[in-house]
Every structure is written in structure tokens, then in C-alpha cells.
N, C-alpha and C positions, 0 to 999 in steps of 0.2 A: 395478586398483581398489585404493584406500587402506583400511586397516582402522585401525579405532579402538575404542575400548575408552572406556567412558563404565560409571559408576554411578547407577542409577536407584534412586528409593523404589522398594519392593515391590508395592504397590496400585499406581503407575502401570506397573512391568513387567508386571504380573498380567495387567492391562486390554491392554496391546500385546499379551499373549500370545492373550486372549481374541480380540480383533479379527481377530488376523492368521488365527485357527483361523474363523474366520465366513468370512471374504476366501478362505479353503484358499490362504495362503500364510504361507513362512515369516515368521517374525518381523524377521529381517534385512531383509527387503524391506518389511515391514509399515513400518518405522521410515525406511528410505529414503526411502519414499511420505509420511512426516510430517514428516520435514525438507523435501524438494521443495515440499511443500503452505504450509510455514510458510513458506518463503522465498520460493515464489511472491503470497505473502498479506503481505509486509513490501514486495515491492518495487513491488508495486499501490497497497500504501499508501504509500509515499514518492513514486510517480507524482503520486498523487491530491493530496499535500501541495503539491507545486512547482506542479502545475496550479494549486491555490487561490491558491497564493503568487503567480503570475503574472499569474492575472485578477484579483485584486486590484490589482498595478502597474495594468494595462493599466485599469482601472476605476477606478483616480483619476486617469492622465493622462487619462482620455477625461472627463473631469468638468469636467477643469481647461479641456479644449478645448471644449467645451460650454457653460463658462460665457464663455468668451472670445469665441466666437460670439455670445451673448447681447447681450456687452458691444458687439459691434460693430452687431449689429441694431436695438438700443436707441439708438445713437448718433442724435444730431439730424441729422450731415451725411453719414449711412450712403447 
């Protein structure tokens, strides 16, 4: 395992220290569990984003095919 060394505000170390004593675990893992948490929580949201971006496309070519259907229904010698 990689060790890093980071500096934190004081109130936010305080509050990791308080957390991790509720959890009855160290702090080093307390912080582990908030990085995992955060980057499980960025890469749901970049999921969600491509998903939107997607049916978006898929939701104006299905527009464009819909109305072209229209166009052909509508026709006098359909």
C-alpha cells in the first residue's frame, strides 16, 4: 500500500478524527472510506452525465424519425 502525506484544515482533521472514534476505527481508514466514497460518488455522476448526453442524441434522432414518418403518413400517395 502507497502512503501519502496530505495537509488538512484543523476543524476538518478534528471532525475525521471525531468520525473515525464513533466508526471505532482508525483515522487512516476513516479517510480511506472518504476518498473510495468520493470517487465512487464522481464516477456515478460522470455515469449519469454520458447517460443524459446519450438519450439526449438518441432523443432527437428518434424526433427526426418520427417526424419523417409523419411526413410519409401524411403523404397523399402514402
Amino acid at each position: 500500500m502507497a502512503s501519502v502525506s496530505i495537509r488538512l484544515p484543523e476543524d476538518l482533521l478534528k471532525e475525521a478524527d471525531q468520525r473515525a472514534r464513533e466508526l471505532h476505527i482508525p483515522r487512516a481508514e476513516y479517510i480511506r472510506r472518504a476518498i473510495e466514497s468520493e470517487n465512487n460518488e464522481m464516477a456515478a455522476r460522470f455515469r449519469r452525465e454520458r447517460m443524459m448526453r446519450s438519450s439526449r442524441l438518441v432523443r432527437e434522432a428518434s424526433m427526426r424519425v418520427n417526424a419523417e414518418f409523419d411526413a410519409v403518413e401524411d403523404a397523399p400517395d402514402a
